[in-house]
C-alpha positions as CSV (number, residue, x, y, z in Angstrom):
1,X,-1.8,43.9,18.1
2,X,-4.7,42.8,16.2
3,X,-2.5,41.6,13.2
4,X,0.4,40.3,15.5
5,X,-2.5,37.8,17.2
6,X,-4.0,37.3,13.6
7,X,-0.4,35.8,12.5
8,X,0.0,34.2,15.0
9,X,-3.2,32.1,14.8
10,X,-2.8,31.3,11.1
11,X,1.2,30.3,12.1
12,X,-0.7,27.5,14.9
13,X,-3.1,26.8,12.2
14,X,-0.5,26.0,9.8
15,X,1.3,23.6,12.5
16,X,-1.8,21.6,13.7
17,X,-2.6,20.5,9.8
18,X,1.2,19.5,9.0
19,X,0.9,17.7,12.1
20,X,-2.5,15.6,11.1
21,X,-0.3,15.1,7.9
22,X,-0.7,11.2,7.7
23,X,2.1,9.1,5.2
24,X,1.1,6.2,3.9
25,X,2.2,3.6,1.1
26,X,1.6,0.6,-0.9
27,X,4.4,-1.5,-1.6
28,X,4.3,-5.0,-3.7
29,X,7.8,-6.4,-2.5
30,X,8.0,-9.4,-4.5
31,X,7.9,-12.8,-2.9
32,X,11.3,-14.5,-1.9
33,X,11.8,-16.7,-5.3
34,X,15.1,-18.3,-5.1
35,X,15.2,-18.0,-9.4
36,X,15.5,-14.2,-8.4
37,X,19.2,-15.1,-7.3
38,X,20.1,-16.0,-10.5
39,X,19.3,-12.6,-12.0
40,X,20.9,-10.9,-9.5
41,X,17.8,-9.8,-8.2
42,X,17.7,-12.0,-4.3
43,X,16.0,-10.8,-1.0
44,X,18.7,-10.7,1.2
45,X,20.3,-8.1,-0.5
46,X,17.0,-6.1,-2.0
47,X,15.2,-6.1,1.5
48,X,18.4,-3.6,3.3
49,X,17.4,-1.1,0.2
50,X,13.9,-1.7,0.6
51,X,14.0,-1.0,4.7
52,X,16.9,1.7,4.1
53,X,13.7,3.2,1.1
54,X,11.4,3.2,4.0
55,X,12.9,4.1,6.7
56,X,14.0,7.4,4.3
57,X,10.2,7.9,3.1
58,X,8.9,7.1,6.9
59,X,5.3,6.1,6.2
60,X,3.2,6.4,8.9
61,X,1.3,2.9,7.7
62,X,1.5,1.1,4.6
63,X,0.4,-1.6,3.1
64,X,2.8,-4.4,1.6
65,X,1.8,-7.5,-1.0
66,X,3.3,-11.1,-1.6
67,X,5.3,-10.9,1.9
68,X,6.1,-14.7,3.4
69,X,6.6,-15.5,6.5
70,X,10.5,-15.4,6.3
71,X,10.2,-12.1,4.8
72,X,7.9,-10.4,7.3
73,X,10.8,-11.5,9.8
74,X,13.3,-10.2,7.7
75,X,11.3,-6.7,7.8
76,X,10.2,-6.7,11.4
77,X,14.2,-7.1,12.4
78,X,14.9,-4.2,9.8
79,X,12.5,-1.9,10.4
80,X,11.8,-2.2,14.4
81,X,10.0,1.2,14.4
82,X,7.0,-0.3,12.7
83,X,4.8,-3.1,14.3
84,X,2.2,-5.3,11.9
85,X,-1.0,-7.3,11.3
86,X,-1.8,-9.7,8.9
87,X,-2.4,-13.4,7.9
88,X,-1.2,-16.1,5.5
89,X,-3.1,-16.0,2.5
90,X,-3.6,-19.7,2.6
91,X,-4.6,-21.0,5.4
92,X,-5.2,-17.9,7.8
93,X,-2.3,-18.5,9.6
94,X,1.3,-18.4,8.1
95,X,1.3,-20.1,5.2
96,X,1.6,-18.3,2.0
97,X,1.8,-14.7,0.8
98,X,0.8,-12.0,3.4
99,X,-0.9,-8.6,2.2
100,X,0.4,-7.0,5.3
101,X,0.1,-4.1,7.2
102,X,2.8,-2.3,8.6
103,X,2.3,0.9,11.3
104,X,4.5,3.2,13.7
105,X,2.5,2.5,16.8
106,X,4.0,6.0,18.2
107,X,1.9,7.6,15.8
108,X,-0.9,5.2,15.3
109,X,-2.8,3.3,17.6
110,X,-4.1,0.2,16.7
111,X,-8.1,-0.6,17.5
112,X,-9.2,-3.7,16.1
113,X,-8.2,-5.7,13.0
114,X,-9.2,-8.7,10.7
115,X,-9.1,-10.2,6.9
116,X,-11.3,-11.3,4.4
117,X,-10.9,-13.9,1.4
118,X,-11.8,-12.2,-2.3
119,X,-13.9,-15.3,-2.9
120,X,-17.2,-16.7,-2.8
121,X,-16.9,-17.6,1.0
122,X,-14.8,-14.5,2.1
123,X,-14.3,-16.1,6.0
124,X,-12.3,-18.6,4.8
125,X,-9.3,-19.6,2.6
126,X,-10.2,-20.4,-1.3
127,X,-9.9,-19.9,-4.9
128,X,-12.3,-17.3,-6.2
129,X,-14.1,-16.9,-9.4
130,X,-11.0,-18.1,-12.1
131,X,-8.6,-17.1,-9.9
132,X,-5.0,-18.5,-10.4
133,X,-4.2,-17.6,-6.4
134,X,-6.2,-17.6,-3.1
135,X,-6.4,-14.0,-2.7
136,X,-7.1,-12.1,0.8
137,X,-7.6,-8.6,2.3
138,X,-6.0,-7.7,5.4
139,X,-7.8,-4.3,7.3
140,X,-7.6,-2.9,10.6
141,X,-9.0,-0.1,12.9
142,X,-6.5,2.9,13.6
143,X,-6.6,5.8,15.5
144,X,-4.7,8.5,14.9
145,X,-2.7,9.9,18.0
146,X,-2.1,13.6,16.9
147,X,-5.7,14.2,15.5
148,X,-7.5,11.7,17.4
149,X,-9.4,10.6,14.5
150,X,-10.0,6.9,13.8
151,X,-9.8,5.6,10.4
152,X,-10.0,1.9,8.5
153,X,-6.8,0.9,6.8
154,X,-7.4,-2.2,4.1
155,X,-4.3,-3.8,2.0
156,X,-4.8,-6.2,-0.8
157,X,-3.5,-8.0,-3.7
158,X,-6.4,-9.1,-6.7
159,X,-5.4,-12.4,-9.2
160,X,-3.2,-11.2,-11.8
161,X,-5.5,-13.8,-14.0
162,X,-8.9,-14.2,-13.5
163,X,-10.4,-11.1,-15.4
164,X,-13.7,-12.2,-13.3
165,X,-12.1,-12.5,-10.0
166,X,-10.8,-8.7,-10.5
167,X,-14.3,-7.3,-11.2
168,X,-15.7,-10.1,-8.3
169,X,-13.1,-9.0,-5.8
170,X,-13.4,-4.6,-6.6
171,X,-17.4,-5.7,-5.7
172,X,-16.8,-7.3,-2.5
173,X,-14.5,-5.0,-0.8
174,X,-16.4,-1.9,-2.2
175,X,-19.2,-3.7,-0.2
176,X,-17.0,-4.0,2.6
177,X,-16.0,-0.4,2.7
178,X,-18.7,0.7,2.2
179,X,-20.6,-1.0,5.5
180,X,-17.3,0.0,7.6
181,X,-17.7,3.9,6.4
182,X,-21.4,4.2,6.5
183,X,-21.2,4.8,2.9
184,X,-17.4,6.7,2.9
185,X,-18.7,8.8,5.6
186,X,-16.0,6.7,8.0
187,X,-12.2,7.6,7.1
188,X,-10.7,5.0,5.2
189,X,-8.0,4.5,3.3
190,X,-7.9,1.2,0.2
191,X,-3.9,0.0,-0.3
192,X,-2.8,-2.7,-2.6
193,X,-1.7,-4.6,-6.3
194,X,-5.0,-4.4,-8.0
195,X,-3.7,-6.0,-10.9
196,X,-5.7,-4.0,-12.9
197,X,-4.2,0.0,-14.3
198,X,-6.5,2.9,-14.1
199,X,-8.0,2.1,-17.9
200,X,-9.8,-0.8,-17.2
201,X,-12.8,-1.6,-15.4
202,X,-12.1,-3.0,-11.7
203,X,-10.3,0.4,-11.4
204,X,-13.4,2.3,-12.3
205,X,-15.6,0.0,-9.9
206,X,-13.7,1.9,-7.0
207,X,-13.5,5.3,-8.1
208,X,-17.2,5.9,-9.2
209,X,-18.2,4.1,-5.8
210,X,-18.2,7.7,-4.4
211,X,-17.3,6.0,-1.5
212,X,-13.0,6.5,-2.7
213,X,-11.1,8.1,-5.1
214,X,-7.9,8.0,-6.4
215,X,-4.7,9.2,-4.6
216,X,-3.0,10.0,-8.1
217,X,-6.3,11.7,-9.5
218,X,-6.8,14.6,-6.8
219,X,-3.1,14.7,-5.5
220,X,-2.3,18.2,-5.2
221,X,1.4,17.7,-5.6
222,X,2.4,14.7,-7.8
223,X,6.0,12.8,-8.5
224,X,4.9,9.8,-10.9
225,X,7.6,9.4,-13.9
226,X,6.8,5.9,-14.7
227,X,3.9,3.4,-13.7
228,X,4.4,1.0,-11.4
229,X,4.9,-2.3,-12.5
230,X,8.4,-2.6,-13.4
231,X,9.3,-6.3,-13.5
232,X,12.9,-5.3,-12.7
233,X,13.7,-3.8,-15.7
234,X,15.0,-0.6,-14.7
235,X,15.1,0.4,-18.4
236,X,11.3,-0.2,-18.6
237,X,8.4,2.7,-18.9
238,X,4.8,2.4,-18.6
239,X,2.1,4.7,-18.0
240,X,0.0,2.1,-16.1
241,X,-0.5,2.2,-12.7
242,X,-1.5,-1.2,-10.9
243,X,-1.2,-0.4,-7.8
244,X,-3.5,2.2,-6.1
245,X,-3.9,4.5,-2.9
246,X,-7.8,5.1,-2.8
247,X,-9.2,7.2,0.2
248,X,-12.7,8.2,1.5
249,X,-13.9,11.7,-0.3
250,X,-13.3,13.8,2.7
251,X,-9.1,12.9,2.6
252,X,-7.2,15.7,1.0
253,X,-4.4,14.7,-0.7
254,X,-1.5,16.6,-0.5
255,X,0.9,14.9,-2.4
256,X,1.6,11.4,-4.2
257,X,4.5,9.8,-5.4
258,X,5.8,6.9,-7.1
259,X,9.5,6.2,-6.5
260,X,12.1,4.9,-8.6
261,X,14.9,4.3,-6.4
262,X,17.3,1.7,-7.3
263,X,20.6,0.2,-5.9
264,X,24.3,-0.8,-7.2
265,X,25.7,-4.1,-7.1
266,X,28.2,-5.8,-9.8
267,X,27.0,-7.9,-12.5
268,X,28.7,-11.0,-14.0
269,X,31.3,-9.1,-15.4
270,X,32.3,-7.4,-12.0
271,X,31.1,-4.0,-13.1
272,X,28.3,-1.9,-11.1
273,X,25.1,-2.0,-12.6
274,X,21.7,-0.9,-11.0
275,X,19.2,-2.5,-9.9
276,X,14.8,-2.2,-8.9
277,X,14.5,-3.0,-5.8
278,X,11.5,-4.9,-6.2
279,X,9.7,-5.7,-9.2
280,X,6.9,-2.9,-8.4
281,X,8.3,0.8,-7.5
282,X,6.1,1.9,-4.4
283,X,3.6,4.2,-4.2
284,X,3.1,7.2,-1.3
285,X,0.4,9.5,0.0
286,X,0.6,12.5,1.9
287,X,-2.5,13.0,3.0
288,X,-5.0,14.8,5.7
289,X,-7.9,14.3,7.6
């Protein structure tokens, strides 16, 4: 009897931690660029892939880069399971590229939300540093609904130029994380293009916080054939990873991925070819609180 309640203990254990088992993403979906068309490569048909891709993978909250307005549309009408929060880049309203976050309010309960600017005057639009782009940082307050634990969620996307505004930007929201966690003692979880691969130094400024780490680096499972940047060559391999997953110490990571999946459509010739779906594969985390 002794063993037969034992079992059964460790079987209820088992269920409650798959059921804290939290999803989540990063996903750079490339802006709507009407020179894509030309290549073959335009929204309207890339963003029923992308939705069909997520709605498969069934993230619990992600974070996605370079979204316009007319894109965040075209995703809130294909993916109606998931509500969002965000702000134009450039003027804090709608007006240029949103780093978005996207959340299944069945499972996660929204508590408070905001952004900051990486730049010198983070309330407000601007350039920073030698940044080619205003740059921004969209974060919110969650709550979990099957653990009950709250957590900090922040999505981003650094210059893909200014080598200073990198290194400027990986300071400011470390010191942003860092006052919302009480020094990573808070649950947080860091989504985004970095713009920067795992060799160079912005990376480092945010794994040797020990405030984050790395998703990829203490993944205990781990499906990553290719980096992540792709720049819709499907034909293309790297082993750099620009965009990151980092989470507060205590996470465990149970698994990471980044995916690969393509579609089919005919090229100029009228014969199927395949195609990336965006020009950055996206990036999951299983993870636990």
């Amino acid at each position: 009897m002794t063993r037969k309640l034992l079992f059964t203990l460790l079987c209820l254990a088992c269920l409650c931690a798959t059921a804290q088992e939290l999803t989540v993403g990063s996903y750079n979906i490339r802006y709507k660029n009407d020179s894509d068309s030309i290549n073959g490569n335009d929204w309207k048909r890339r963003s029923t892939s992308m939705c069909d891709q997520i709605s498969w993978e069934r993230p619990d909250i992600f974070g996605a880069q370079e979204v316009l307005y007319p894109q965040l549309c075209d995703l809130e009408r294909l993916l109606p399971a998931y509500r969002w929060i965000g702000v134009g880049r450039d003027d804090g309203k709608q007006a240029g590229e949103y780093a978005a976050i996207f959340y299944n309010p069945e499972r996660i309960e929204l508590l408070d939300s905001g952004n900051f600017w990486l730049n010198e005057t983070p309330d407000r639009p601007a350039l920073g540093w030698d940044a080619a782009c205003v740059r921004i940082c969209s974060w919110g307050h969650f709550r979990d609904r099957l653990s009950n634990k709250e957590f900090f969620f922040l999505n981003l996307h650094m210059d893909h130029v200014g080598v200073k505004a990198r290194a400027e930007s990986a300071k400011l929201v470390m010191k942003r994380i860092t006052e919302m966690t009480d020094g990573g003692k808070k649950l947080a979880i860091l989504t985004g293009d970095f713009n920067t691969p795992q060799t160079r130094e912005p990376y480092t400024l945010f794994t040797s916080s020990g405030v984050l780490k790395d998703c990829y680096a203490n993944a205990a499972r781990r499906f990553a054939e290719n980096g992540t940047y792709n720049g819709f060559d499907y034909h293309s391999w790297t082993d750099e990873r620009i965009d990151h997953i980092f989470v507060t110490p205590a996470t465990q990571v149970n698994a990471y991925a980044i995916l690969t999946d393509g579609y089919w459509r005919k090229d100029m010739n009228g014969r199927m070819a395949r195609r990336n779906i965006s020009d950055h594969y996206p990036v999951f985390a299983r993870i636990s609180f």
